[in-house]
C-alpha positions in Angstrom: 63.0 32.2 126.4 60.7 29.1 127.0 58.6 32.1 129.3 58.5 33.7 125.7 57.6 31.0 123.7 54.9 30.1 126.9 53.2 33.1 126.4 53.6 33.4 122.4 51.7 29.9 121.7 49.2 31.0 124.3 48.1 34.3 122.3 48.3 32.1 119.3 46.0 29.5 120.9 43.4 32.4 122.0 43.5 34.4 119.2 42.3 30.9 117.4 39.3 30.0 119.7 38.4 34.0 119.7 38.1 33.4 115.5 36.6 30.1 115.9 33.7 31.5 118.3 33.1 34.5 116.2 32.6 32.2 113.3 29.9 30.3 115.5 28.2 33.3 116.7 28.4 34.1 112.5 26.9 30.8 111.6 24.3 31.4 114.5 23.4 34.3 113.3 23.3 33.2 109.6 20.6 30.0 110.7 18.3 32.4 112.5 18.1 34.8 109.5 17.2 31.6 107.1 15.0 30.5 109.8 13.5 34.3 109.3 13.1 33.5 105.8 11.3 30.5 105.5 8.7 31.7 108.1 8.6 34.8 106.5 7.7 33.2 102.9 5.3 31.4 104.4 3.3 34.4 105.7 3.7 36.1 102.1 2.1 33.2 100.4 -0.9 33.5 103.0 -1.2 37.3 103.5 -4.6 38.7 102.5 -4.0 42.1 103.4 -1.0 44.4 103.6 -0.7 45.9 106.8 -1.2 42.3 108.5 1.5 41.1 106.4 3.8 43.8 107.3 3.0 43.5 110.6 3.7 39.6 110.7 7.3 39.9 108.8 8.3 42.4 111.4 7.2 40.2 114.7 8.7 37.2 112.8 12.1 38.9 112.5 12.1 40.0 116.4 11.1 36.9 117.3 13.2 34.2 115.6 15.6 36.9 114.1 16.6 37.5 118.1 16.7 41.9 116.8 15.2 44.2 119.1 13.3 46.0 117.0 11.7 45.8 113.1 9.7 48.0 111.2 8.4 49.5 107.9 8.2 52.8 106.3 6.6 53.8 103.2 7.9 56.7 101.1 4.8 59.7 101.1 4.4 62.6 98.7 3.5 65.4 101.0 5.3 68.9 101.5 7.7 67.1 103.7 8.5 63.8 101.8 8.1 62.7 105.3 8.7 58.7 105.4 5.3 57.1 107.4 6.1 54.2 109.7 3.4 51.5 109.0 4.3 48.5 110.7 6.3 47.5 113.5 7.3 45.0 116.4 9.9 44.9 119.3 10.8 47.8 121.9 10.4 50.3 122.8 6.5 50.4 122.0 6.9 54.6 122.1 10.1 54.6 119.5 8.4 56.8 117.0 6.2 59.2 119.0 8.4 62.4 118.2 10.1 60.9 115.2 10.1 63.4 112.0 11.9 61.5 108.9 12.1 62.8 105.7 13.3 61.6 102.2 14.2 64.4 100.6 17.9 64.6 101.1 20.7 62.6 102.4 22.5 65.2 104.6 24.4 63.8 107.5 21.5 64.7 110.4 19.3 62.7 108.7 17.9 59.4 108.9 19.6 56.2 106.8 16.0 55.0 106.0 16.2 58.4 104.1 19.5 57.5 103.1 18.7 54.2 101.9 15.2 55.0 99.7 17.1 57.7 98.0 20.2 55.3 96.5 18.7 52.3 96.9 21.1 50.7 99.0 21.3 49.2 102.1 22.7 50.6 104.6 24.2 48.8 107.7 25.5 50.6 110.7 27.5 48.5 112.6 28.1 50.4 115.8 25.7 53.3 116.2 28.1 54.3 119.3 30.9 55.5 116.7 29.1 56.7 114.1 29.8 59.8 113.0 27.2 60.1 110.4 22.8 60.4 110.9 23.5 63.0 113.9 19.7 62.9 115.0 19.0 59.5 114.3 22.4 58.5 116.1 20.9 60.5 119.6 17.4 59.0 119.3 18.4 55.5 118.7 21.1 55.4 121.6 18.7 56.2 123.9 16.6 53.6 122.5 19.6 51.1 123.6 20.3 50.0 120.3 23.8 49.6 119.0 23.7 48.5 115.3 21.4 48.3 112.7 20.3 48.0 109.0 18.3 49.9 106.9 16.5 47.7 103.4 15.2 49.7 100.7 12.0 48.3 99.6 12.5 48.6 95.6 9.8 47.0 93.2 11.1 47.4 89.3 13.2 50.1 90.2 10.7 52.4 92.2 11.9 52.7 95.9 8.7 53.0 97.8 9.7 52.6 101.1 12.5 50.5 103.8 12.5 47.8 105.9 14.4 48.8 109.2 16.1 46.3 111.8 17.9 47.3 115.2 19.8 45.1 117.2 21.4 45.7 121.4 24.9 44.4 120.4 27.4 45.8 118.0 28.4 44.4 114.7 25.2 42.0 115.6 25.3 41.8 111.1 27.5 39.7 109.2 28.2 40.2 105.7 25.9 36.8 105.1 23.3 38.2 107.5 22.9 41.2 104.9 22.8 39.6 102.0 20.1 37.4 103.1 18.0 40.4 104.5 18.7 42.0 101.8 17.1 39.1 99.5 14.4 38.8 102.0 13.5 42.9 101.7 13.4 42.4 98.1 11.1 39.2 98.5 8.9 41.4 100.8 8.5 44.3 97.9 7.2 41.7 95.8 5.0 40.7 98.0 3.5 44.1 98.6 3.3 44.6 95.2 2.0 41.0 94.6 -1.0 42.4 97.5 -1.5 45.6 95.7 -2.3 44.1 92.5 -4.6 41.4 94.0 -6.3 44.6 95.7 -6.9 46.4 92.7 -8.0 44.0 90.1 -10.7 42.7 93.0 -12.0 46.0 92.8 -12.0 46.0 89.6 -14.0 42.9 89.0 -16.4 44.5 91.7 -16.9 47.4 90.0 -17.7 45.4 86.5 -20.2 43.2 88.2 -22.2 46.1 89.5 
């Protein structure tokens, strides 16, 4: 019996420190992601042109993020609704050579950055290894050596014009805090586009009067 109670108080004791270092790696994770957002306001504030700016947010969340790979895709309007990859940072440098994404529907071989752009929603895979869903996507992304990730729809007053993607090595590498914050910070990052665009067009504008 005291063998018993031995090993009982022993399980207890590890099951305690295996919660306690999950909630480190948690608040780790949750730091790096702030740390993500503050450097990434500070490039929105002094962005001068789009494609830099996308650029910058994706090297910024590889970088002090620790994610293996981040990019963007904008929503297009040709025959194939096809979804155009415009930024991007991380590895592999060749991960969308023989890509072919489309928005047009949400069936279960597709993409979730089509997924995403047509609810809305993000969409957060936590262990690409079991998922049963995104057949293609699953295949591609495997042999990429990625094991979760999250897709952010890009949404500007209620027009979803593109998503901001994020892979990581590890599974379950997103807390429920992580995706909140990246969620707020893909939100921030439409505004700034828009913010961009507008800036863009009204200098044309005033070029166009003054000639």
């Amino acid at each position: 019996s005291i063998l018993i109670i031995f090993i009982g108080s022993g399980l207890i004791i590890w099951r305690i420190m295996v919660k306690r270092q999950r909630k480190e790696e948690e608040l780790k994770g949750v730091n790096r992601v702030l740390k993500v957002i503050s450097e990434s306001n500070k490039a929105m504030v002094h962005a001068g042109e789009e494609i830099a700016l996308l650029v910058d947010i994706c090297q910024i969340i590889v970088k002090t993020g620790d994610y293996c790979l981040a990019w963007v895709g904008f929503v297009t309007q040709d025959k194939k609704k096809s979804i155009q990859p415009i930024a991007q940072w991380g590895t592999p440098s060749d991960y969308f050579g023989t890509l072919n994404i489309s928005w047009e529907d949400i069936q279960p071989h597709h993409w979730p950055t089509g997924t995403a752009i047509q609810t809305g929603k993000p969409i957060a895979i936590m262990d690409i290894y079991g998922e049963t869903r995104f057949k293609s996507w699953r295949k591609k992304v495997l042999e990429s050596g990625f094991h979760s990730s999250i897709t952010l729809p890009l949404t500007h007053y209620q027009d979803t014009f593109g998503a901001l993607n994020i892979y990581a090595a590890a599974p379950y590498a997103f807390s429920q805090e992580e995706i909140k914050l990246l969620s707020g910070l893909a939100d921030d990052l439409a505004y700034g586009i828009d913010a961009l665009r507008s800036r863009t067009y009204h200098l044309k504008a005033e070029g166009v009067i003054q000639e």
